[in-house]
Wavefront OBJ file of the C-alpha trace (Angstrom):
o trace
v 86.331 109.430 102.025
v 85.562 109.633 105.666
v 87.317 109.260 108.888
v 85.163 106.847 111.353
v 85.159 106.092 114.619
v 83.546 103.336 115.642
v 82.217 102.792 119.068
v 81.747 99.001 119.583
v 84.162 98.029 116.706
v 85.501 94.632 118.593
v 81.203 93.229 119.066
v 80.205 91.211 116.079
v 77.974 93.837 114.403
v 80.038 96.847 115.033
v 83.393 94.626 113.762
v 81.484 94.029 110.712
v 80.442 97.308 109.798
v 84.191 98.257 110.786
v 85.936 96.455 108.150
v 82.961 96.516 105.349
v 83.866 100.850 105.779
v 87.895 100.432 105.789
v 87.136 98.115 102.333
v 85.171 100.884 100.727
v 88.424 102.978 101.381
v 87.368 105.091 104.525
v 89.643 105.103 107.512
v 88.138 103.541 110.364
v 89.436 103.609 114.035
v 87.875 101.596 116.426
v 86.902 102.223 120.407
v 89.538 98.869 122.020
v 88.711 98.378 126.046
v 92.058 96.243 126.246
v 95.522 95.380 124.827
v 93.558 92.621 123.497
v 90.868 94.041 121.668
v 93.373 96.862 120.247
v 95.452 94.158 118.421
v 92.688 92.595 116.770
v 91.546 95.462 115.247
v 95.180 95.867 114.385
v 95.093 92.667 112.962
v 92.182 93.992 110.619
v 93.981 96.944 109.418
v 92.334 99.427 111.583
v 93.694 101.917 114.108
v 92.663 101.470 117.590
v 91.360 103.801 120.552
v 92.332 102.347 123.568
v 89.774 103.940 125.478
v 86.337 102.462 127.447
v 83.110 104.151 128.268
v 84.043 103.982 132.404
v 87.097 105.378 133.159
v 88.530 106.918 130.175
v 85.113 108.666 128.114
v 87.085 111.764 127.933
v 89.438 109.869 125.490
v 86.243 108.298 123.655
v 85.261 112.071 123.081
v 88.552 112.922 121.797
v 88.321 110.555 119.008
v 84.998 111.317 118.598
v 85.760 115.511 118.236
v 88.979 114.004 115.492
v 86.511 111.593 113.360
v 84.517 112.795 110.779
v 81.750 109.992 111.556
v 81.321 108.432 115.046
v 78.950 105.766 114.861
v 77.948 104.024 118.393
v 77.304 100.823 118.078
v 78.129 99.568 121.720
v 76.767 96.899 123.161
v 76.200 98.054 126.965
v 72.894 98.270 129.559
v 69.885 99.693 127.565
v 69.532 101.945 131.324
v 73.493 104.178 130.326
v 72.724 104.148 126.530
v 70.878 108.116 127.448
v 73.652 109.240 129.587
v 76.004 108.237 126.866
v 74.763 108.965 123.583
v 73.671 112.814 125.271
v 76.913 113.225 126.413
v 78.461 112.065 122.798
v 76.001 114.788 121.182
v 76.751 117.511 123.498
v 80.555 116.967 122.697
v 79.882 116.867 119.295
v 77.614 119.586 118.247
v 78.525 122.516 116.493
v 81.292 120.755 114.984
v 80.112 119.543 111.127
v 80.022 116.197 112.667
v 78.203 112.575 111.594
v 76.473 110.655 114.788
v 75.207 107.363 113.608
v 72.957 105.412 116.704
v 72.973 101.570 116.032
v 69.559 101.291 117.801
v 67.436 98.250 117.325
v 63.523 96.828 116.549
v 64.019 95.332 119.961
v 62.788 98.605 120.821
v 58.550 97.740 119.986
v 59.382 93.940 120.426
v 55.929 92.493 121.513
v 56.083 89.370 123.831
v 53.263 86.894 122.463
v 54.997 83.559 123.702
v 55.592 82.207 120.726
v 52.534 83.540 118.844
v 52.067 85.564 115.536
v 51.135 89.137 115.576
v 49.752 91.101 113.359
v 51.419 94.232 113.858
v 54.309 95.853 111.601
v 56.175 99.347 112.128
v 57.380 101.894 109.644
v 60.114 104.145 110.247
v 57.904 106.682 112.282
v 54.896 104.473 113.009
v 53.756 104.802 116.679
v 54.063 102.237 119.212
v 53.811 101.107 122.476
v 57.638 100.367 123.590
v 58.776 97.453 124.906
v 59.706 98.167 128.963
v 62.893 96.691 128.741
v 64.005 99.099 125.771
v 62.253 102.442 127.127
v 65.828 104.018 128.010
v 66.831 103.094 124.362
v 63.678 104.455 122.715
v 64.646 108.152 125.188
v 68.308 107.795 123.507
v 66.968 107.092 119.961
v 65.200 110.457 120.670
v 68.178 112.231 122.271
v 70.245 111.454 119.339
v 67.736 112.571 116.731
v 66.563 115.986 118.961
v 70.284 116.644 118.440
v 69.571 117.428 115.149
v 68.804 120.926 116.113
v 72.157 121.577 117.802
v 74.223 121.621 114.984
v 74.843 117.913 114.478
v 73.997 115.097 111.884
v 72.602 112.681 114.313
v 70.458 109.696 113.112
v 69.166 106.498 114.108
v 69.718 103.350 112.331
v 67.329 100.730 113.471
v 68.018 97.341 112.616
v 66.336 94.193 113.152
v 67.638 90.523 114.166
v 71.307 90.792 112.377
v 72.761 87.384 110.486
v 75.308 86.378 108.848
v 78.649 84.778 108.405
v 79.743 83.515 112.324
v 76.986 85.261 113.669
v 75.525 83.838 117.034
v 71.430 84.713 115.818
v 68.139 82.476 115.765
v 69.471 79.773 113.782
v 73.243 79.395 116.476
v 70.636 79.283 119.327
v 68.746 76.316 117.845
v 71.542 74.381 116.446
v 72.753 74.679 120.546
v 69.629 73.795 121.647
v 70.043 70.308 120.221
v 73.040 70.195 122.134
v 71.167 70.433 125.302
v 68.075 68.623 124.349
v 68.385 66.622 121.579
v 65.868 68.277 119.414
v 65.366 71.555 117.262
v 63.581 73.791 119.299
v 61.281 76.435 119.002
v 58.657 77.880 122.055
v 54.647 77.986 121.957
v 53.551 77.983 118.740
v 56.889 79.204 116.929
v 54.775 81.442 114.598
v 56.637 84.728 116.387
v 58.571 86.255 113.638
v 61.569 88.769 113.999
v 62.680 90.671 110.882
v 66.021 90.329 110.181
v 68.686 91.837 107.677
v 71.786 90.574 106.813
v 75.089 92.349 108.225
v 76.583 92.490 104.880
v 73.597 94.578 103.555
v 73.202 96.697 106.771
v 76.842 97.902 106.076
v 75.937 98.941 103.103
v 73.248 100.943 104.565
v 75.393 102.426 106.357
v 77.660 103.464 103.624
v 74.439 105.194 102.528
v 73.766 107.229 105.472
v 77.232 108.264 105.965
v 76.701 109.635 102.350
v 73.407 111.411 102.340
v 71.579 110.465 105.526
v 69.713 113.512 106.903
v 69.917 114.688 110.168
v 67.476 113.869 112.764
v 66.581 110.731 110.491
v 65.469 107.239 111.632
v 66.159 104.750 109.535
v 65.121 100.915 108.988
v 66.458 98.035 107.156
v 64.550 94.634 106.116
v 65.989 91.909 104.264
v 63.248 89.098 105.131
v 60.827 87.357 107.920
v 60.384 84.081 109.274
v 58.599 82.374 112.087
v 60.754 80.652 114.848
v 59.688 77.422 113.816
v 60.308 77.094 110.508
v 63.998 77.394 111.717
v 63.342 74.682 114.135
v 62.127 72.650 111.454
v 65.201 73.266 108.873
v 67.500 72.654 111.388
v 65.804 69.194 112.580
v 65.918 68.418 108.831
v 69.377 69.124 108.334
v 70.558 66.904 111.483
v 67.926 63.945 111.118
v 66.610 65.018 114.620
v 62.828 65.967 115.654
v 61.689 69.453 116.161
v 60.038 70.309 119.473
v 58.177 73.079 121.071
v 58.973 74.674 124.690
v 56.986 75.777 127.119
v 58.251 79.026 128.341
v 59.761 77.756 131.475
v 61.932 75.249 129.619
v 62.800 77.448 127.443
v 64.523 79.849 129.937
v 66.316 76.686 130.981
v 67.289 75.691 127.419
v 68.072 79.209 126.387
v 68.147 81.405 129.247
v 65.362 83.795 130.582
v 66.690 86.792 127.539
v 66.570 84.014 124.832
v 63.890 82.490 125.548
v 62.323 85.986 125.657
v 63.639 87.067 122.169
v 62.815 83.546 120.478
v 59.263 83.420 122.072
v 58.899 87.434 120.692
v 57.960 89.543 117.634
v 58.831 92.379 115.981
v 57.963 92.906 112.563
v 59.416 96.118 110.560
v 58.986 97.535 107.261
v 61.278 99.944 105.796
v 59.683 101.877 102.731
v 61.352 105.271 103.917
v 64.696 104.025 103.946
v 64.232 102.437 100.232
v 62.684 105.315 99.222
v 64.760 107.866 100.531
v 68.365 105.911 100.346
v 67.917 103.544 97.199
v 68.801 101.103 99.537
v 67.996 97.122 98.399
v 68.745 94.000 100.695
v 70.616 91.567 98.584
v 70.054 88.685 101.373
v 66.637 87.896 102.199
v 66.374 83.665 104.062
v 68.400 83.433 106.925
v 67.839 79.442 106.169
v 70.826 80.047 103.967
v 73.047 79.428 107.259
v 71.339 75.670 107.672
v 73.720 73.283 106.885
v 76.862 75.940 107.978
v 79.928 73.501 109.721
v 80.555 76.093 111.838
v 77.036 75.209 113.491
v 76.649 72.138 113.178
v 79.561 71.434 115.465
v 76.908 73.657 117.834
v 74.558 70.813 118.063
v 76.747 68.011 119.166
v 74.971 66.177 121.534
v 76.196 66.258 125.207
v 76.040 63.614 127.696
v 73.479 62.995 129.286
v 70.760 64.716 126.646
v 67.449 64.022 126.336
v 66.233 62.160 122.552
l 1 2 3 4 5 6 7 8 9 10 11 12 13 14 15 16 17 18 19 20 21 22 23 24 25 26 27 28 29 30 31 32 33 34 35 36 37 38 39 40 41 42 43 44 45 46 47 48 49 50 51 52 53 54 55 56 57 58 59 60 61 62 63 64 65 66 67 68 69 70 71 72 73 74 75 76 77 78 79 80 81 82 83 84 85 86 87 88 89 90 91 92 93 94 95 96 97 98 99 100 101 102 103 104 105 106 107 108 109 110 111 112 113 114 115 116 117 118 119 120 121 122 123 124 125 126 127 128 129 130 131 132 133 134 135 136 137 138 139 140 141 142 143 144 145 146 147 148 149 150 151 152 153 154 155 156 157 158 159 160 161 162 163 164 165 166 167 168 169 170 171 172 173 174 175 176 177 178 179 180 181 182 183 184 185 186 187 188 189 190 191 192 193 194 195 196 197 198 199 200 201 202 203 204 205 206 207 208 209 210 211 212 213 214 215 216 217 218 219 220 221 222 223 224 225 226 227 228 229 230 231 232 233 234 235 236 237 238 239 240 241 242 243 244 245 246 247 248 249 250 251 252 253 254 255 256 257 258 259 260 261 262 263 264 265 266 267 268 269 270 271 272 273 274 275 276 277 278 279 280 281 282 283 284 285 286 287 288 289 290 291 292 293 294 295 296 297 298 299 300 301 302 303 304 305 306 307
């Protein structure tokens, strides 16, 4: 078993992939930015770094150089991800060490308002990237050029990540009852996201810790659906109507990055990652969350909101 640091452990996807890893029996440490953050990770039987990207990076690179594994899987602005991540490789090269990037499909997202496209990526396809993610797609190649230095870098790049009290697709359009009164989706509501399950992304994970190869990108797929289809689930399940946005109410129902991400698509495919990995999604409709308590209490109508 491994020793794993986890940069990001207290955000919902790295926390996830924090304690799946400690169950499997590796020891997992996790980055902590407060007092706060340290004892919850505490609380989940894993050993915190009290440590932050700012002020205290020499200490992230410590527990980086004493972890087998480091996998980053902060949440911070797309514009330090380069700066960070080369830094991390420089540190860690020539020093039998695992670099795991938590990138993201976000990365050849294609804003059609709320329109289908056609267009799917492979692990290595070509594409045009989307301008908000270009400094990720230069650290997904950072990372991977770091292959060459001595280091076991690779890129794992996810889609739209659900799951048990996740804040995804279906969260925002439970809340957007809240604030409207109906289930809503924007344009159309044929754009589709891929999406994978956090459950079976950890166990990817587990996989490329294993036998991932260095310099690798990886992708994981558990299932598709449009925008609307969610809509329409969740109007069913509350006995409400379902109701397209225009793009300008939709930055006011779901702010100007929602309504950008629910109005987008990015469509992946994986085959290199099954093929290479064995890896199989065991989750594949994210409609399995309709009906969840937990949102539900999301849609409770406010004062004042529109029927």
């Amino acid at each position: 078993m491994s020793h794993i640091f986890i940069i990001g452990a207290s955000g919902y996807v790295g926390g996830r992939l924090a304690r799946h890893l400690a169950a499997a029996g590796h020891q997992v440490s996790g980055l902590a930015r407060s007092g706060e953050a340290a004892a919850r990770l505490a609380g989940d039987g894993l050993q915190p770094v009290e440590a932050d990207l700012d002020d205290r990076f020499d200490d992230v690179l410590a527990a980086a150089l004493e972890a087998d594994v480091t996998i980053y899987a902060a949440q911070v602005q797309f514009e330090r991800e380069p700066a960070v991540l080369g830094a991390l490789c420089a540190a860690l090269a020539g020093h039998d060490k695992t670099l795991i990037f938590l990138s993201g499909s976000g990365v050849f997202m294609q804003r059609t308002g709320g329109s289908w496209s056609p267009d799917v990526y492979a692990e290595d396809d070509p594409f045009t990237p989307e301008p908000l993610a270009a400094a990720r797609v230069e650290a997904e190649g950072i990372v991977r050029a770091a292959a060459d230095s001595g280091l076991r870098a690779i890129v794992v790049r996810p889609p739209v990540i659900w799951g048990p009290d996740d804040d995804g697709p279906v969260a925002k359009v439970y809340r957007s009852v809240a604030t409207t009164g109906a289930a809503c989706y924007i344009g159309a509501g044929l754009a589709a996201y891929s999406n994978v399950h956090s459950a079976d992304l950890a166990r990817l994970f587990e996989l490329v810790i294993a036998r991932g190869r260095a310099g690798a990108l990886y992708h994981a797929v558990g299932g598709e659906i449009p925008y609307r289809w969610i809509a329409e689930a969740v109007a069913r399940d509350l006995g409400v109507e379902a109701r397209s946005l225009s793009m300008s109410e939709a930055e006011a129902v779901f702010g100007p990055f929602g309504a950008l991400l629910l109005s987008a698509c990015s469509r992946t495919r994986d085959p290199g990652t099954r093929a290479e990995l064995g890896w199989q999604p065991q989750h594949h409709d994210m409609l399995d969350l309709i009906g969840e308590p937990r949102l539900r209490a999301l849609a409770v109508l406010k004062e004042g909101a529109r029927a």
